[in-house]
C-alpha positions in Angstrom: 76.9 105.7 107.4 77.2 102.9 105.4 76.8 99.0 106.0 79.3 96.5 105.1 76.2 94.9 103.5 75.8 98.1 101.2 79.4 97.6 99.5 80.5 94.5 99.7 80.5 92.0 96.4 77.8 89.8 96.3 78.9 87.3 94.4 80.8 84.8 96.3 82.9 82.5 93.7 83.0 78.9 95.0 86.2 76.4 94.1 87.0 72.7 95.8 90.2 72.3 97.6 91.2 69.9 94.7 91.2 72.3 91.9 94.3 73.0 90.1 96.0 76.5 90.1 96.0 77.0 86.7 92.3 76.6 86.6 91.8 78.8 89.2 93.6 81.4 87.8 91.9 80.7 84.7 88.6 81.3 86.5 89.7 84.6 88.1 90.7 86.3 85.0 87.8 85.3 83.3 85.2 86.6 86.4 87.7 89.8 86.8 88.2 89.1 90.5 91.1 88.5 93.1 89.5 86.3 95.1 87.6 82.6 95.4 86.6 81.1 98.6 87.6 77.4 98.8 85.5 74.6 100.0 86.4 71.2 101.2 83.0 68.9 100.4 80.7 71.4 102.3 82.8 73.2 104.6 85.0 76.2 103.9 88.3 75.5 103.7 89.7 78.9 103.5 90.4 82.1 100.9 92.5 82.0 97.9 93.7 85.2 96.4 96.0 86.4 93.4 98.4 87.3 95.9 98.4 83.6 97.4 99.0 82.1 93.8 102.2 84.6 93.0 103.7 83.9 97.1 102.7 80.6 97.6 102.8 78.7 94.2 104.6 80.9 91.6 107.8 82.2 93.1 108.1 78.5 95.2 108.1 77.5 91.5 104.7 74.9 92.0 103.4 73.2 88.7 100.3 75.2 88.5 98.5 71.9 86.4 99.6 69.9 89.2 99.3 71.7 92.5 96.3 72.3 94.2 94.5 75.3 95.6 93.8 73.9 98.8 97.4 73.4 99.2 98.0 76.8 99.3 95.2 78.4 100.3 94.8 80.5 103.4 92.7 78.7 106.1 92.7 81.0 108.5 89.9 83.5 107.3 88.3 86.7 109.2 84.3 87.4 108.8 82.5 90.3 109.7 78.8 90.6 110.2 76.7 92.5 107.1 75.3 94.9 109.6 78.6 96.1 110.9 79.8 99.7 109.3 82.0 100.3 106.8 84.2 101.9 109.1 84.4 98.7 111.5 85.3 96.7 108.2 88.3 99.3 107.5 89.8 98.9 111.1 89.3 94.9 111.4 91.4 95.2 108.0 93.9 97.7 109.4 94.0 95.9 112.6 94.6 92.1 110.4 97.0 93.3 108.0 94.8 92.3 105.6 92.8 93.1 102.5 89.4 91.3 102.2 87.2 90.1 104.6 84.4 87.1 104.2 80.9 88.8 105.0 78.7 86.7 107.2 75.2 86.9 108.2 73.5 86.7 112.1 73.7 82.8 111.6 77.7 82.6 110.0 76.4 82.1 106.5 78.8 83.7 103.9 76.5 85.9 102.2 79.6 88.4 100.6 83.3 89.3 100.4 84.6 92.9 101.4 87.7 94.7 100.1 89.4 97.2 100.5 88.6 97.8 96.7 84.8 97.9 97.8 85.9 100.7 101.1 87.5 102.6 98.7 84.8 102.8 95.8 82.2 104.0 98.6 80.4 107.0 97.4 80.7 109.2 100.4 84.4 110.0 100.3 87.2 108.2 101.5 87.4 106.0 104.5 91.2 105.2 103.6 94.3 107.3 102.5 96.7 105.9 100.0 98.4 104.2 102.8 95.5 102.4 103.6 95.0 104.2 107.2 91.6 105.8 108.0 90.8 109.5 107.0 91.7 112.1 104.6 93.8 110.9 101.6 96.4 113.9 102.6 
């Protein structure tokens, strides 16, 4: 059985509030991920994600030199503990509606992000279907 802290990603990518969205983006394609966590001074301020950028900025038709990730980023963020099973990460996901989870450990500090990405790249088979539910693909 596998541990959220034997999949996740590691490396947590760190942007302030005040950073533009075309910088961001910028940042994103260059590290090949979908994801930065975004910090106000020292405290998180919430999770940005590609998605975000297209919803919140792009199709509202934001200046993405002039608009700001804390602006749009989602503040309301769901952690999961790096001892909890992969399994427990899937259904927290299912039961969110959601497709990334902040990994915390046994004192709250982010120590990794989990995806669905990282669930389905797990090496003992799958632990979602193509529609994202638990079990067999089929």
């Amino acid at each position: 059985m596998y541990r959220v802290s034997d999949v996740m990603t590691k490396q947590v990518l760190y942007l302030p509030a005040e950073t533009a969205l075309d910088e961001a983006a910028r940042v994103m394609k260059e590290s090949d991920i979908g994801d930065v966590v975004v910090t106000d001074g020292a405290t998180l301020a919430g999770m940005l994600t590609d998605r975000d950028i297209v919803v919140r900025a792009v199709a509202e038709r934001a200046d993405p030199a002039t608009t700001t990730i804390g602006s749009i980023v989602t503040r309301e963020v769901v952690m999961i503990d790096q001892h909890a099973t992969a399994s427990e990460a899937a259904a927290l996901m299912r039961e969110r509606n959601i497709r990334r989870v902040l990994v915390c450990d046994s004192e709250r500090k982010l120590v990794g992000i989990i995806s669905l990405g990282d669930l389905a790249m797990r090496k003992e088979g799958p632990l979602l279907n193509a529609s994202g539910r638990g079990g067999a693909p089929y």
